[in-house]
C-alpha positions in Angstrom: 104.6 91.3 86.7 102.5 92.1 89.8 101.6 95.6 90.3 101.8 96.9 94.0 99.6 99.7 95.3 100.4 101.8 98.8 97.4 103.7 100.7 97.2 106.2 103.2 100.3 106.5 105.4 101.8 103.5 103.6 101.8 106.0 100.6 103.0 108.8 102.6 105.8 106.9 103.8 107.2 105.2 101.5 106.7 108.3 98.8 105.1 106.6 96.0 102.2 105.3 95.5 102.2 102.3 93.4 104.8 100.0 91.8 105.4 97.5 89.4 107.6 94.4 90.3 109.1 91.5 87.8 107.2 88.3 88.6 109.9 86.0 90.9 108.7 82.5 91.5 109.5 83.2 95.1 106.3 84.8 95.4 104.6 82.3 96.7 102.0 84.6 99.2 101.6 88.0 99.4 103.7 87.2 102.8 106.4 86.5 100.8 106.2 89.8 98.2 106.1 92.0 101.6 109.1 90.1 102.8 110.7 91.3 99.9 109.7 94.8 100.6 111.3 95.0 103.7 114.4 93.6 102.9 114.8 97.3 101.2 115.0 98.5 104.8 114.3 102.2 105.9 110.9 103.6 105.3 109.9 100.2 104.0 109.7 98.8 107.5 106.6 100.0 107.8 104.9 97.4 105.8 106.1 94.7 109.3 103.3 96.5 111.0 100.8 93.4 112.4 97.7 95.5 111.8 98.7 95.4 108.2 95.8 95.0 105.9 95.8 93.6 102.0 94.1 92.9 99.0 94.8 90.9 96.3 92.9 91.7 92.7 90.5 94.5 95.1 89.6 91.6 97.5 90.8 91.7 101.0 93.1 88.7 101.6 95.5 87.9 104.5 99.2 87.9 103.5 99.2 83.9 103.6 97.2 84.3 99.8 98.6 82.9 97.3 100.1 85.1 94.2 100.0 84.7 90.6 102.2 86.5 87.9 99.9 89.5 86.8 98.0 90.1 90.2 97.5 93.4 91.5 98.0 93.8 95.8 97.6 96.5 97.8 98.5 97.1 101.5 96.9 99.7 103.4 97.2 100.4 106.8 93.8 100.0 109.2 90.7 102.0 108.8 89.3 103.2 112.6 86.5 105.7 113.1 84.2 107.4 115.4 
């Protein structure tokens, strides 16, 4: 199982906050389990944005990581300030 967090307008977008997916041996990279996110189409499309951040297990990462069956991700979008 890998449990899937959404922050900020990720969250707001896609209504929910947090998920928990069946572990598929097709996901290889966290490149991969977004793939499969967006094949839901609609709101979900927001995860193809290229300023796209992750974290795998509260690390940042970049979505070629590898995954592992009981890993937690987490895609939020980017973080500017002033």
């Amino acid at each position: 199982m890998i449990h899937v967090h959404y922050f900020a307008r990720y969250r707001e977008t896609l209504g929910i906050g947090d998920e928990r997916l069946n572990w598929d041996e097709s996901f290889a990279r966290i490149d991969d389990l977004r793939r499969h996110l967006l094949d839901r189409g609609g709101n979900w499309q927001v995860l193809a944005e290229r300023n796209l951040m992750c974290a795998r297990n509260q690390e940042l990462c970049g979505l070629d990581e590898p995954l592992a069956d009981g890993d937690e991700i987490a895609f939020f979008p980017t973080v500017t300030g002033g």
